[in-house]
N, C-alpha and C positions, 0 to 999 in steps of 0.2 A: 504494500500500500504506500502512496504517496502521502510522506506526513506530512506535505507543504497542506494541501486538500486538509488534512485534519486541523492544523493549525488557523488556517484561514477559517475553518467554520465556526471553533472555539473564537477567534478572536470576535466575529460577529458576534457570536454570544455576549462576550464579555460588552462588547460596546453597546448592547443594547439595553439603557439604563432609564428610557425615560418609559412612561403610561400608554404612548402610540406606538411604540416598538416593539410592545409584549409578546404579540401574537406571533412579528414573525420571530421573535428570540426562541420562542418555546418553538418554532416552526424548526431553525435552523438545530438546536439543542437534538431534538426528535432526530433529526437526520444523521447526524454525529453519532448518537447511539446507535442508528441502525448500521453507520461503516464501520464503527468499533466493533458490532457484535458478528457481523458476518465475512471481516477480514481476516487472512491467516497469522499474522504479526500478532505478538500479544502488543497490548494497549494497555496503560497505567494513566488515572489522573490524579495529580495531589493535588493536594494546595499549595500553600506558597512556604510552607512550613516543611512539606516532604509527607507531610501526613496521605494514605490513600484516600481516594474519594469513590474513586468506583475503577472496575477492571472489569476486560471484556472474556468471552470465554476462551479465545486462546492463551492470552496471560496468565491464565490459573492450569490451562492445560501443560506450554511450556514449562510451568515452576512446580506444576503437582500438588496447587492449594488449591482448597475451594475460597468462591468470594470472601466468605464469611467471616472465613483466618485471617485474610490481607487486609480487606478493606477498616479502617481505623485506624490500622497500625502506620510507623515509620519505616518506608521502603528500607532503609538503616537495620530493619530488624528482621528483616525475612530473612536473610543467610547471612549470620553473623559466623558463622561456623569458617566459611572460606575467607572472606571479608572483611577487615578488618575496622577499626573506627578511624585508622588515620588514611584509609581506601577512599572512604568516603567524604572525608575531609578533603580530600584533595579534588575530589569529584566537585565537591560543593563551592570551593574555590574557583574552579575551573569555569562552574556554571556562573558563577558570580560578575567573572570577568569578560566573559567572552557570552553569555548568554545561551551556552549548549559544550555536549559533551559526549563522545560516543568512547566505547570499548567493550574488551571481553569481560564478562561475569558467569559465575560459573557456581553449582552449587551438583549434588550429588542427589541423583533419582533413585526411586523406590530401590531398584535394582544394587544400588550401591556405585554406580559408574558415574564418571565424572563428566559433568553435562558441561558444555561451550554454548554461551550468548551468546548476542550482540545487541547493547542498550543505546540508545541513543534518546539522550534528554533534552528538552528544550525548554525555553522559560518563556512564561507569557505573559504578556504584562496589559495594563491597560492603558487610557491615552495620557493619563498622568506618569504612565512610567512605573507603577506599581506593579510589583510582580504578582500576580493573582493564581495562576497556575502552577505547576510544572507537570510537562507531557512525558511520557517515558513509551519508548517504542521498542518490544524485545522480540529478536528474531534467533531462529535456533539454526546454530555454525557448525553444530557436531559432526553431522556426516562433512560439509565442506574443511573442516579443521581434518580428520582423518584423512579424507584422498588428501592433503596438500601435504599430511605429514608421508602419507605412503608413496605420495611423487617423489617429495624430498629425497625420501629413503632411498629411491632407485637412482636418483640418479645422482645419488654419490656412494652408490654401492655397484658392485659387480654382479649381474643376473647371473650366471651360473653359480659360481662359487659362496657368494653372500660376503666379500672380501669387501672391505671399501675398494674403490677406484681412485684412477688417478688424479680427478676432481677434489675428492676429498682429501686426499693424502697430501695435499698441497696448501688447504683451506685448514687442517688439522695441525700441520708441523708449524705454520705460524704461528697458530694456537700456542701449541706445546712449549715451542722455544720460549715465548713472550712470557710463559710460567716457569722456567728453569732457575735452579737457585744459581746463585755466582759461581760454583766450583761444578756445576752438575753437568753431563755430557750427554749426549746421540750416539747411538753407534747405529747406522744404514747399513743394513744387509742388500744387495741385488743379488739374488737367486733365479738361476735359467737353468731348466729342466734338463736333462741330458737323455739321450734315447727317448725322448717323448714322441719326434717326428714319427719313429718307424712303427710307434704304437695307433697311429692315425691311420698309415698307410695301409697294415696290417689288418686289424682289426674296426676300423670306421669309427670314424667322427663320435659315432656315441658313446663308444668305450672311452675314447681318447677322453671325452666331458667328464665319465662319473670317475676317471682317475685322477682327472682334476678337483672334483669335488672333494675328494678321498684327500688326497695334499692338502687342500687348503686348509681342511676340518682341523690337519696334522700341525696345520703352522700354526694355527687361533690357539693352539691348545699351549703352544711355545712362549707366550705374551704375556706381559702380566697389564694389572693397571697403568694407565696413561701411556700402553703401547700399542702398533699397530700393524695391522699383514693387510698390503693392498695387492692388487694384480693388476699389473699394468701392461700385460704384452697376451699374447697368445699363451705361451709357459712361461712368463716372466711375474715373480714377483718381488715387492718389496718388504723387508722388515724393519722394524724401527726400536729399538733396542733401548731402555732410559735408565741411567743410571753411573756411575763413575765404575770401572772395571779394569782389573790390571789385563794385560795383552794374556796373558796366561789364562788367566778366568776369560776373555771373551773368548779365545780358540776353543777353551771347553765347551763353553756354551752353545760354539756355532760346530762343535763337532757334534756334538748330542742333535743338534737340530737336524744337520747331515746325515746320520744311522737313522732320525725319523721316518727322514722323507727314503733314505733308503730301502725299507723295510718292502717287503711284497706287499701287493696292492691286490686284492681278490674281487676281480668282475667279471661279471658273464660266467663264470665258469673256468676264466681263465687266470692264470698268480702272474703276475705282470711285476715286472721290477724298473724302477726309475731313478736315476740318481740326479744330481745335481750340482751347478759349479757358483760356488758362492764369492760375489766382490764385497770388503766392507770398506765403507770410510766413518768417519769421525767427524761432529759437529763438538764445538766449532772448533777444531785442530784443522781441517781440512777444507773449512767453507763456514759460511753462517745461510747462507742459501741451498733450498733444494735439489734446485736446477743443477749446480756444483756438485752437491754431495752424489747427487745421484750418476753424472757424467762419471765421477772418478769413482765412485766402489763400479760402474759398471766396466771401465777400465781395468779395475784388480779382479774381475770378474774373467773377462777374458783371458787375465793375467793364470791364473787357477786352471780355467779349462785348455789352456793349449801347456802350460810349462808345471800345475801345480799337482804334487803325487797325492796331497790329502785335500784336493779340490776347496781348497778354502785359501785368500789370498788379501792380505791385510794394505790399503793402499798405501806406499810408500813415497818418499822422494827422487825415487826412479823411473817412476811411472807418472810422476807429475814431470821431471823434467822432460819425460817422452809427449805430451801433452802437449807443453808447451813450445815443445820443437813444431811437434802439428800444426797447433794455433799461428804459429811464424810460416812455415812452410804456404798455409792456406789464405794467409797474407800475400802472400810474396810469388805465387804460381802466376798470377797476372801479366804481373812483369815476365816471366821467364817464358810465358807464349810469346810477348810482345820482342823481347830481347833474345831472339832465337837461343836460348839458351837450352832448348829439348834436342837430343839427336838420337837417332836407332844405331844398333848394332844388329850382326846378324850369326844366329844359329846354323848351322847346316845341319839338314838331317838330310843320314847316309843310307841308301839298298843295305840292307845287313847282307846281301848274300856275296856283292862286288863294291861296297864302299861308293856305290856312286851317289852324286847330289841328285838329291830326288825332290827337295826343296830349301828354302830357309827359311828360320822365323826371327821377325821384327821384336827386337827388344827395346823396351823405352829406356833412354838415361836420362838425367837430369844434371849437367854439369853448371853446379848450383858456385854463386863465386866465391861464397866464405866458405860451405860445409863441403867441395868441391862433389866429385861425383856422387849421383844420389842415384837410388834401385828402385823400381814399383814399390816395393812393400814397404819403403821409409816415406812414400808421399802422396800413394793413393787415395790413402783414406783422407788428406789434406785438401787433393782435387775434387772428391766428392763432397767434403764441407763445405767447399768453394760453387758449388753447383758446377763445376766444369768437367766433368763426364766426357760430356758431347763435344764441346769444341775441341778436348784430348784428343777425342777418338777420331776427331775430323782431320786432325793435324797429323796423327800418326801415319792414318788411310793415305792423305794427301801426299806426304814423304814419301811414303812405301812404293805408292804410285810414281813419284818422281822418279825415284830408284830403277823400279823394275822397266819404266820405259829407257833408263838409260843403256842397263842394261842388252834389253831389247834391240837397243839403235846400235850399240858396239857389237854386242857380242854374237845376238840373235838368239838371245835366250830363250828358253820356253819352259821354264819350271816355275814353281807356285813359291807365295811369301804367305808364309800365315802370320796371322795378327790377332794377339790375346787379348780378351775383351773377358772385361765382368758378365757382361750380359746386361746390366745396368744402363749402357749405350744404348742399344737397340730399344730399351722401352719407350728411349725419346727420340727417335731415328725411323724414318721412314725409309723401305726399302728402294724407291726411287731416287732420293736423294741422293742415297750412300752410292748406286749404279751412274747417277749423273756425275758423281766428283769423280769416279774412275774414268768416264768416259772423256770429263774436260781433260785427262792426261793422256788420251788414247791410247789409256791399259782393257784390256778386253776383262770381263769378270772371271774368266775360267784361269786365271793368273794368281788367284787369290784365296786362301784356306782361312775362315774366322775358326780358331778356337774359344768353345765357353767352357764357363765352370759348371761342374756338376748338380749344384742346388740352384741354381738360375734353370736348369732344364728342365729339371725334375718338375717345375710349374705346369709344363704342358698345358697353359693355356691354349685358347683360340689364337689370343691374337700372333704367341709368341708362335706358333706352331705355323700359322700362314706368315708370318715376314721371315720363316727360317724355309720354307716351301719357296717363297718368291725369290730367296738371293741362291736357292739351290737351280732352279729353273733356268737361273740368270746365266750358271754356270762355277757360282762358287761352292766351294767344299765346305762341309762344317764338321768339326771333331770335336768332342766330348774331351776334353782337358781333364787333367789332376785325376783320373780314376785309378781306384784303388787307395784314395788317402780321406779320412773320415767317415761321414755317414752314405751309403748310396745302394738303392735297391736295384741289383742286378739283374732281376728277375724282368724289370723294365727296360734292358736296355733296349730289346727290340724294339718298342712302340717309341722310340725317340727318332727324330728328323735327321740322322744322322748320315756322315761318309765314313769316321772311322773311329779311334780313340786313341788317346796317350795317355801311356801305364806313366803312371808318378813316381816321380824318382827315391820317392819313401821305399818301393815295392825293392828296389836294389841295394840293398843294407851293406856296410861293410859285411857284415858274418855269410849275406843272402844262403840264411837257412832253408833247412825243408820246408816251412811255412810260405816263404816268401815264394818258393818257385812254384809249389801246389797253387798260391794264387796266381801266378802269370800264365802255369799253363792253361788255368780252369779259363781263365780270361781270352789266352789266345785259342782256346778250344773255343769258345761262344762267337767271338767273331768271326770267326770263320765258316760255322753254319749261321751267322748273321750276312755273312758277304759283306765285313766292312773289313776296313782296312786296322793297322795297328804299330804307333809305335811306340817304342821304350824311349823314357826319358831316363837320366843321368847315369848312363852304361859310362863307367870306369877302368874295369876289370876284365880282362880278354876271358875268364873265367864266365861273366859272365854275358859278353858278346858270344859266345860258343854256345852256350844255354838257348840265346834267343835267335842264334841263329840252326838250331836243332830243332826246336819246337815250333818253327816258321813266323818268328814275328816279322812282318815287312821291313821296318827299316826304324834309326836309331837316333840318337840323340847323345851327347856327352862330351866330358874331358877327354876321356880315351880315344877319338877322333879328332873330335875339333872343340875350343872355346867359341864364345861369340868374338866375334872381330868384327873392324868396319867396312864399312863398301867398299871402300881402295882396295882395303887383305885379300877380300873376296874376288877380285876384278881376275885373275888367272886363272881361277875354280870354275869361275863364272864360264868365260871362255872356253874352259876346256870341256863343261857339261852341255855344251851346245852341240858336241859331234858323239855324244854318248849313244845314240841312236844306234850311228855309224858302228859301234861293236868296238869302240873303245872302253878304257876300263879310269876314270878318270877322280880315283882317290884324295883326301885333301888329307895333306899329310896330319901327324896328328902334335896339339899345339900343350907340353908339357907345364907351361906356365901357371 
């Protein structure tokens, strides 16, 4: 109900004070009761004292009185139990000043549950300014208080797990810090799930959920008061740890957490096991910001999962100063496109069965002027913070392309360059564009092999599946990079876009045990009822050049033939693998350096 309407017709009432007004005052009074009694809003009248004067029947329905109880008494004393006398003092203050007043009031129904208002009072006055009324208008917010608290709820909590999220965990740590005594600390855990992918792959999405749920139940139980477990990733989550701990008592603590979540996980029918590679850092030793803490425990994170033997990895001033080489690096890459300061080297890979050049691949350097030459792995992750993925990858393309048409012009080359790509490139890369930058260097595409990584493929998306279809069409090759090193279902290689693979140079060990060769040969046994092609990366040891050249791998990679060199090195190789056809045998000798 509109209470301007009520107010306007009580005001009429009230102005109606002389002997020829009476009929319509009682006309308009008559009308007011009848909106009071068959509105849903409860309705209250006092007087100018607060005293009631009469209530409608929602008012007594909302508050669970009959008339009888209310009317006489001091609104003041209906629910003195929630409400206090300095509530109401403030209420009356309010009204005094401003001539109204609205908010929650709340009192407890038969049931014993705690009922949510909303009152809104108004003061009435007449034409001298005397307050003669007060209107009270009560609406019931309960169901509306609920959904707003159960939106709330969700969306600063995690629908599967019932974890806060990362909204909250952001809006909470403010919180917390802002209460922390002067000596008291944080400790940030980032925990990522290990073996969780093949449990998806394996078993479907719904297992992969209730193992999820299963962890998180594991981490809540890990927390004490004023701490928190959010999930912030697909298997990622975070813990927040409160209290001052010697390094000794947290590695306890975070190792007890690690056999937690180690522990068999019983779904479906099936005992599933999951581990975990845990990064911490420390507030405020290592930040006084989130955003901080969490970049760097995720750093000692990865720190743990590639180099730590009890997967738990505390962040140090090692791994900050690696950070901050980044943060410079991802500065300064700008300049070093602008300042040709990037150059390729190149690989040779040789026929294992007569050492010939069968291609080479493009390596990126970075001959940076203070830290002098720099590797992919010291500045990739810099280009990608930098957004320059793409321009890299366009520069690299566009070189390679220089090269091989030089090549072509001298020598009359015909072998292929491959070029190592995250896979990251092509998601912002159109296949026509990448074909047109070949074409401005009139290099032909069947000149060119893209190696990806392994978890970039394994997406088999659409889109990635048609622009690896379109540049094969075109005439380029694509090989499956780093296999055999990490996580990777085998069982798919078939269903990938592929032309061949390269074994990782991990699979060639100094010892290259029984393990290592039962995996090459299993390897070079599937691609070969695949019809793809295969080669070995970082063959050292004529030991085990003999190996792959036994069990028919195509051709090779390594020290024990060749280093990377530059295009000059290569210029007589070059030459000489142009008459290989011809039934020459045309070796590069091999470079001990």
């Amino acid at each position: 109900m509109d209470d301007t309407l009520l107010l306007t017709t009580l005001n009429a009432g009230v102005r109606a004070g002389s002997e020829s007004v009476q009929e319509r005052a009682a006309t308009s009074l008559n009308l007011t009761r009848q909106i009071m009694h068959h509105t849903r809003e409860g309705i209250v009248l006092m007087d100018a004292r607060g005293r009631v004067l009469e209530v409608n029947p929602a008012f007594c329905r909302l508050s669970e009185l009959d008339a009888a109880d209310i009317e006489g008494r001091h609104l003041t004393r209906i629910n003195e139990s929630l409400h206090g006398r300095r509530y109401y003092q403030d209420i009356w203050l309010r009204l005094q000043q401003q001539g109204d007043w609205q908010g929650e009031v709340q009192h407890h129904n038969r049931d014993g549950q705690l009922v949510t208002h909303w009152l809104i009072l108004r003061l009435v006055r007449n034409h001298d300014g005397r307050i003669v009324y007060i209107i009270g208008i009560l609406d019931d917010i309960s169901q509306l208080r609920q959904s707003e608290d159960q939106l709330s709820y969700l969306a600063h909590h995690d629908a599967l797990t019932d974890t806060a999220n990362r909204t909250f965990l952001l809006s909470w740590f403010d919180e917390v810090t802002a209460a922390l005594a002067p000596q008291e600390t944080l400790s940030l855990l980032f925990i990522d799930l290990d073996r969780f992918k093949p449990i998806n792959d394996s078993f479907g999405h719904g297992v992969g959920d209730e193992v999820l749920k299963v962890l998180a139940a594991r981490l809540q139980t890990r927390i004490e008061a004023n701490e928190m477990v959010a999930r912030i990733g697909g298997d990622e989550f975070v813990m927040i740890w409160r209290g001052t701990m010697t390094r000794t008592e947290l590695m306890t603590r975070a190792t007890s957490l690690l056999e937690q979540i180690q522990r068999p996980v019983l779904v479906g029918g099936y005992e599933l096991s999951v581990g975990a590679s845990i990064g911490i850092s420390f507030y405020p030793e290592h930040g006084r910001d989130i955003d901080t803490l969490l970049r760097y425990a995720d750093t000692a994170m990865y720190q743990a999962k590639r180099y730590g033997s009890t997967k738990i990895c505390l962040f140090d001033g090692v791994q900050l100063s690696y950070l901050e080489q980044q943060q410079r690096l991802t500065t300064e890459f700008h300049r070093a496109l602008e300042e040709h300061q990037l150059f390729l080297e190149y690989q040779p890979t040789l026929a294992t069965n007569d050492h010939r050049l069968v291609s080479v691949e493009a390596l990126l350097r970075w001959r940076h002027p203070e830290l002098g030459v720099l590797y992919p792995d010291q500045f990739l992750s810099a280009v990608k913070a930098a957004g320059l993925l793409l321009p890299l990858a366009e520069w690299v393309f566009t070189e390679a392309a220089r090269q091989v048409g030089l090549w072509q012009q001298q020598h009359h080359w015909q072998g292929r360059v491959s070029i190592n790509l995250s896979g990251l490139e092509l998601e912002q890369q159109k296949v026509g564009r990448l074909l047109a930058l070949l074409q401005r260097h009139g290099v032909a595409p069947e000149h060119f092999i893209l190696e990806l990584c392994g978890d970039f493929m394994m997406r088999r998306s659409e889109s990635l599946t048609g622009m690896l279809n379109g540049l094969r069409d075109a005439g380029i090759k694509v090989f499956l990079n780093n296999v055999g090193r990490g996580r990777f279902n085998f069982s798919k290689l078939g269903q990938l876009p592929i032309d061949g693979i390269k074994l990782d140079h991990s699979l060639l060990t100094e010892s290259f045990d029984s393990l290592d060769r039962s995996v090459i040969r299993s390897l070079l046994l599937l691609s070969r009822t695949l019809g793809i092609g295969v080669v070995a990366c970082g063959v050292e040891h004529e030991e085990q050049m003999r190996f792959l050249r036994q069990y028919g791998c195509d051709a090779v990679q390594g020290r024990l033939l060749a280093s990377p060199v530059g295009p000059h090195e290569l210029d007589a190789f070059i030459a000489a693998s142009g008459a290989v056809d011809a039934g020459g045998d045309y070796s590069i000798p091999r470079n001990d350096s």
